[in-house]
Structures are given as structure tokens and as C-alpha cells.
C-alpha positions in Angstrom: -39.1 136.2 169.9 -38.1 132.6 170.6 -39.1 131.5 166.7 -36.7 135.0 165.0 -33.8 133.6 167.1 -34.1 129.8 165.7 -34.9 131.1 162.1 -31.9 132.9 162.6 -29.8 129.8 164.1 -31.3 127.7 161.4 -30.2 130.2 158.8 -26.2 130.5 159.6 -26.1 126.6 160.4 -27.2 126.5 156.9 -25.1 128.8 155.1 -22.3 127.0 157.4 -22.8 124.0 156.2 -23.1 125.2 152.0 -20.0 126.8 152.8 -17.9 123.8 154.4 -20.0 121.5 151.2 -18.1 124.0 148.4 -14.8 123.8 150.5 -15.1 120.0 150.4 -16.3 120.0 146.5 -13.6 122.3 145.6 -11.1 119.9 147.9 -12.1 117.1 145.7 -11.7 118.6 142.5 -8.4 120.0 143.2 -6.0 117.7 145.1 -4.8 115.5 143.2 -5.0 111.2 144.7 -7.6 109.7 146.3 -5.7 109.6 149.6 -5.9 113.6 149.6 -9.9 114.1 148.0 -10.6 111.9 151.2 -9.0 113.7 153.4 -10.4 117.1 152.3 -13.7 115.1 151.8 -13.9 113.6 155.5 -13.2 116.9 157.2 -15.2 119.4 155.4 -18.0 117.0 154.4 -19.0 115.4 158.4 -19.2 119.1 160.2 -21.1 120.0 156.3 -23.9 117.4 157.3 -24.4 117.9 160.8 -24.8 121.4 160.2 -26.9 121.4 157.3 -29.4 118.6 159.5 -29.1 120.9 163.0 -30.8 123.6 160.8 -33.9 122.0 161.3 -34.3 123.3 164.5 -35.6 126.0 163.1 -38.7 124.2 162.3 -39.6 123.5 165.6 -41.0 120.4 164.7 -40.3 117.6 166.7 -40.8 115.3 164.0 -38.2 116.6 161.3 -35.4 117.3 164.6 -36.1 114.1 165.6 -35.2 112.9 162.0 -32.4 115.0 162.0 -31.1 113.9 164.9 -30.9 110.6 164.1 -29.3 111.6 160.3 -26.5 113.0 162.8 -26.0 110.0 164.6 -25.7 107.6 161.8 -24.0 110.1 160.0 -21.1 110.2 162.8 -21.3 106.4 163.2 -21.1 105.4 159.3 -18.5 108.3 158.0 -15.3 107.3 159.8 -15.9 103.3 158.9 -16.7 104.4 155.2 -13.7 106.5 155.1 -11.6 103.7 156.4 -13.3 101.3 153.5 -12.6 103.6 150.7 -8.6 104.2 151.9 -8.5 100.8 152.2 -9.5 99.7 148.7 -7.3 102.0 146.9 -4.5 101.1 148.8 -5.0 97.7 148.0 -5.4 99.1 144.1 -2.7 100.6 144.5 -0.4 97.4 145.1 0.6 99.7 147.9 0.1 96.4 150.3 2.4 96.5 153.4 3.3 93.4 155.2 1.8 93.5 158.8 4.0 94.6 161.8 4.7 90.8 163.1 5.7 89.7 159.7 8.6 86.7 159.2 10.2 89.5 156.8 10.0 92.3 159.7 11.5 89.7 162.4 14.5 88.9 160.2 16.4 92.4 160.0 
């Protein structure tokens, strides 16, 4: 009884998370700067992962949850920090390079 009820689980956190991949794929292709691909990106593609790795639980295999489990974990520590990288850089491309808050310039007015 125990092993229909995780196939089952296993089964819609899958399709979950191939459903919140296309929406973030489709996100991408669609919007139109990098500013917004990332956005649409970040939020579909994190809850995408840790769905598609909590699906292994329907394996009952300590070894591959165990792997997933720690696929989540860096997974929710790398994402925001890559994110971050990414916006960063094409801001910077973009010669859209603000002076910080406590600039001489700021002061002034």
C-alpha cells in the first residue's frame, strides 16, 4: 500500500516539475532581456528542480534520496548567488553602472 502511494507522489512531483521546466523554457524564449528570462528562469526553474529530485522518493532507496537530498540543498544554496552573478554581469554589459548610494555625486544635490 505504502509503495502505490509513493509511486504515485513520485509521479505528480514529476509531472510538476516538467510542467514548471516548459513554463520556464517557454519564459525564456519569449520575454524579451535578460533581466526578464532570469526572472522567469529563477522562479519556475528552482521549485522545477526540487520537484523533479523529491521524486525519488519514490524509489525508496536511501541511497538515490540521499543524493537527492543533497542536489536540493546545493541547488537552494547555489541558485540565488548564480542569479545574482548573471544580473550582475549584464548590468555591467549593459553600461547600466550606477554610482553607489554614498557617492560624492549623490552628496552634492
Amino acid at each position: 500500500m505504502i509503495s502505490v502511494v509513493l509511486d504515485v507522489l513520485g509521479g505528480v512531483l514529476l509531472i510538476t516539475g516538467l510542467v514548471l521546466f516548459t513554463i520556464s523554457v517557454y519564459g525564456v524564449l519569449r520575454l524579451p532581456d535578460t533581466n526578464s528570462q532570469l526572472h522567469a528562469q529563477g522562479l519556475a526553474t528552482g521549485p522545477g528542480v526540487i520537484a523533479v529530485l523529491a521524486s525519488s522518493i519514490a524509489t525508496e532507496s536511501a541511497t538515490i534520496i540521499t543524493f537527492a537530498v543533497l542536489g536540493i540543498v546545493f541547488m537552494v544554496l547555489s541558485s540565488p548567488s548564480s542569479g545574482h552573478a548573471i544580473a550582475k554581469s549584464v548590468r555591467r554589459r549593459s553600461g547600466d553602472v550606477r554610482p553607489p548610494d554614498d557617492s560624492p555625486e549623490e552628496s552634492e544635490r
